[in-house]
Each structure stands twice: as structure tokens, then as C-alpha cells.
C-alpha positions in Angstrom: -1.7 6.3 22.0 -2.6 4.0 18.9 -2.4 5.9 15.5 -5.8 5.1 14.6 -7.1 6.8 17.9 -4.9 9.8 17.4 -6.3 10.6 14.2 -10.1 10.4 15.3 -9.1 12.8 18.6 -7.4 15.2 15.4 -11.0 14.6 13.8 -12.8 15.5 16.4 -10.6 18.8 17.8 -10.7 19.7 14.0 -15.0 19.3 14.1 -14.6 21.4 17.4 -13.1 24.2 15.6 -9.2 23.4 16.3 -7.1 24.3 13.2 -3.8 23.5 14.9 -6.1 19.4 14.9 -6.7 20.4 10.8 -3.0 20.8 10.4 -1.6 18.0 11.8 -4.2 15.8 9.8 -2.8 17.4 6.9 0.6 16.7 7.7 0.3 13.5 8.9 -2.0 11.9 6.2 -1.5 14.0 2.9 1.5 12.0 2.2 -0.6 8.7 1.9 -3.8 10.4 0.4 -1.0 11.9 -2.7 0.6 8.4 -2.8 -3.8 7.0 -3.5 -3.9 9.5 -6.3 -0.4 9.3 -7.4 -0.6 5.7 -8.1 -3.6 6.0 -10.8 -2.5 9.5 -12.1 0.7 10.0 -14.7 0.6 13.7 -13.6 2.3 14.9 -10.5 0.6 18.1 -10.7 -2.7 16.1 -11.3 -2.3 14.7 -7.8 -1.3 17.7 -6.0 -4.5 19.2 -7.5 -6.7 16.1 -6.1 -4.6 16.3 -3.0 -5.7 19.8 -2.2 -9.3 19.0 -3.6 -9.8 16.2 -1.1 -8.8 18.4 1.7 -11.4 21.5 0.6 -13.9 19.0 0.5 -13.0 17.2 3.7 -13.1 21.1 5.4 -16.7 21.4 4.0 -18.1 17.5 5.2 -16.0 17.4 8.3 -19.5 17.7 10.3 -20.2 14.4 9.3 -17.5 12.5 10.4 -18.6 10.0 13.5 -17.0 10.6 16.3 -15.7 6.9 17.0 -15.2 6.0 13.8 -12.5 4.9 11.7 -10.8 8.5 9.9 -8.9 6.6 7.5 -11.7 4.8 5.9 -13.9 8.1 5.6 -11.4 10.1 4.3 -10.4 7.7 1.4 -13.8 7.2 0.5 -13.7 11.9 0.3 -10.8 11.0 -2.0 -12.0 8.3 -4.1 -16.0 10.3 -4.8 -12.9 13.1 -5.8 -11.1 10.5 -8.0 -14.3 9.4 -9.6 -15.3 13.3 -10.1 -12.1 13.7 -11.9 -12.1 11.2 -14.6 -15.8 11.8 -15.2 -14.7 15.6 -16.1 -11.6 14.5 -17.9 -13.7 11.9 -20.0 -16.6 14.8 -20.7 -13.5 16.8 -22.1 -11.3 14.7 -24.2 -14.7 13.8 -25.6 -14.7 17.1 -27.0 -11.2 17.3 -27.8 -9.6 16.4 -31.4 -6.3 14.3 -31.5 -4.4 16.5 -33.8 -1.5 13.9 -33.6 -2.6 10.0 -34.3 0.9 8.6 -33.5 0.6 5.1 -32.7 2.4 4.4 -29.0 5.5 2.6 -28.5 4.7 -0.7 -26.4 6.9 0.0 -23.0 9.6 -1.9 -23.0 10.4 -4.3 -20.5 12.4 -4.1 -18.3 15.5 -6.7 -17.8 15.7 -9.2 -15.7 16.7 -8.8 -12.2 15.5 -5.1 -12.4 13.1 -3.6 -10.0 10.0 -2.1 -10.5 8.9 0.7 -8.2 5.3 0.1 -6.7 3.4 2.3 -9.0 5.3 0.2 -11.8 4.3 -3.4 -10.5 0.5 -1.8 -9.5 0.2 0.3 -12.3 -1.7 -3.1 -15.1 -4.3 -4.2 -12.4 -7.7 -2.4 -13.1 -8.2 0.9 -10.7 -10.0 -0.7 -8.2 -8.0 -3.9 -7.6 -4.8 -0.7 -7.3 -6.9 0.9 -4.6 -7.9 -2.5 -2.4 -3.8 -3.3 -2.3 -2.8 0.0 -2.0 -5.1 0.5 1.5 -4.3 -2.8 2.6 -0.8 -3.3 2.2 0.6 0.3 1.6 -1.5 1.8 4.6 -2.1 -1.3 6.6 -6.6 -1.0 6.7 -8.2 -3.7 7.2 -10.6 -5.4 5.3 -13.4 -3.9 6.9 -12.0 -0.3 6.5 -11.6 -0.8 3.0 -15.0 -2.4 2.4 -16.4 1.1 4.0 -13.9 3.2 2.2 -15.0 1.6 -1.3 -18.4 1.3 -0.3 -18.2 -2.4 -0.9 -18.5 -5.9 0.8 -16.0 -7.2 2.9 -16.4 -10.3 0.7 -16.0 -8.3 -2.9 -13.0 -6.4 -1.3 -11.3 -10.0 -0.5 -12.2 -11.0 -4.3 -10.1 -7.9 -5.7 -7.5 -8.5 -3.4 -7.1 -12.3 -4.0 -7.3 -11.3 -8.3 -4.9 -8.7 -7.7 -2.5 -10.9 -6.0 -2.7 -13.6 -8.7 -2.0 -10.9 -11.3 0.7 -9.6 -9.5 2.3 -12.8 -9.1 2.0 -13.8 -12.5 3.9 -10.5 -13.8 6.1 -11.7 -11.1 6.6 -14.8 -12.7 6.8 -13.8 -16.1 9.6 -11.6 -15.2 11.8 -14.4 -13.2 11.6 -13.0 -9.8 9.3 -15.6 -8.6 10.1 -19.5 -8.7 
């Protein structure tokens, strides 16, 4: 059976009241849901947190999953509204906080040529959303279409962020002499 169809029967055995379903959704997809906050987040612990977060929330909506319907594109847009949630509180907090230390940072060095970068490295300057778009299509193989729903955006504006993220990407590329 096709991946894709074996997580919507897991959806819909979970809706039916199957926790043994729940469990092997969480087993089988928490690994790329960390990875989506992992990327964006310096803190592990900050994505373990999200991690669990998406799946209380997905436990309290999972009546609304469409039978039929894509999981992977419903459940990232669960964890992205979570994502959004996050930095909004963070942002409301360090508002509040003082900087007791104003050390000016370091720039980050980098690195020599013929190094590696890891993926969170070489994903880590494009702005958030552009991150997500390559992330879903290229790390977890969506397509277009189940991007544009997990984003809640146009097929068309998920193409634009995609194609700007691969110019930026092949630029740092460039500038690093890995790419002729």
C-alpha cells in the first residue's frame, strides 16, 4: 500500500477511536514533524516542546481531518498555526524582557572550502517560509499542491518561494566554490 494511503487509513482508525492508529502516526511522522521545527528553532528542547504541542493539538482537531484527504499537508499546516503561536508568545516576552548583557555577536565564521554544511546550515539564511516550502518539498517529498494547502497559499506563490529559495541557495553555493 502507498505511504500516503497508509497514513490516511492511520487517520481515520485514529478518528475511529484506535490508539494503536495514534501511535503509529506518532512514530512514523514525529521524526519529520521535529525535523520542520528543528530546522527554524536553535533549541532542541524548543522543538521537542512544539513536537509534543502539535500532537496535543492534533488529538483535540483530529475530527476534522477529511477522510480522503492528504494527512501530511493537514498536519503541517497543525504544526506551522503552532509555529506561528510560538514566536508570537516569544516575541510578546522578550518584549518585556531587559538585555542585561549588550555584547555585540561574533559574525559566524565561514566555513573552509570544500567543507560541508549540514541541511539546517545551508537552509538556515533563507527567510522562514522559503525554509518551510524546500523543506516539504524536497526533505518530505509533497507536492506542490500539498504544500500550497499546508501553507495556506497558491500553488503559484509556493512555486515563487521555491524558485527564490533555490537561487539563494545556489548563490551561497557559489560563493563557497562548490558550484561551477
Amino acid at each position: 500500500m502507498h505511504a500516503d494511503g497508509e497514513l490516511e487509513t492511520l487517520m481515520v482508525r485514529y478518528q475511529e477511536g484506535d490508539f494503536s492508529a495514534a501511535t503509529s502516526l506518532i512514530h512514523r511522522l514525529s521524526p519529520r514533524i521535529h525535523r520542520f521545527f528543528a530546522v527554524q528553532l536553535v533549541s532542541r528542547a524548543a522543538a521537542d516542546d512544539l513536537l509534543q504541542e502539535t500532537w496535543l493539538r492534533l488529538h483535540e482537531v483530529r475530527h476534522t481531518y477529511r477522510p480522503g484527504e492528504p494527512v501530511l499537508p493537514w498536519l503541517y499546516a497543525i504544526a506551522r498555526h503552532i509555529r506561528v503561536d510560538h514566536y508570537r508568545k516569544s516575541g510578546r516576552t522578550s518584549a518585556r524582557e531587559q538585555s542585561l548583557d549588550q555584547t555585540p555577536e561574533m559574525p559566524a565564521p565561514r566555513p573552509a572550502s570544500g567543507a560541508t554544511l549540514s541541511l539546517e546550515e545551508m537552509l538556515a539564511p533563507l527567510p522562514e517560509s522559503q525554509r518551510e516550502v524546500v523543506e516539504m518539498l524536497k526533505v518530505d517529498g509533497m507536492s506542490l499542491e500539498e504544500v500550497a494547502r499546508a501553507t495556506s497559499s497558491s500553488v503559484g506563490s509556493v512555486k515563487q518561494k521555491a524558485f527564490r529559495a533555490y537561487e539563494k541557495l545556489r548563490e551561497r553555493l557559489a560563493s563557497m566554490g562548490s558550484l561551477s
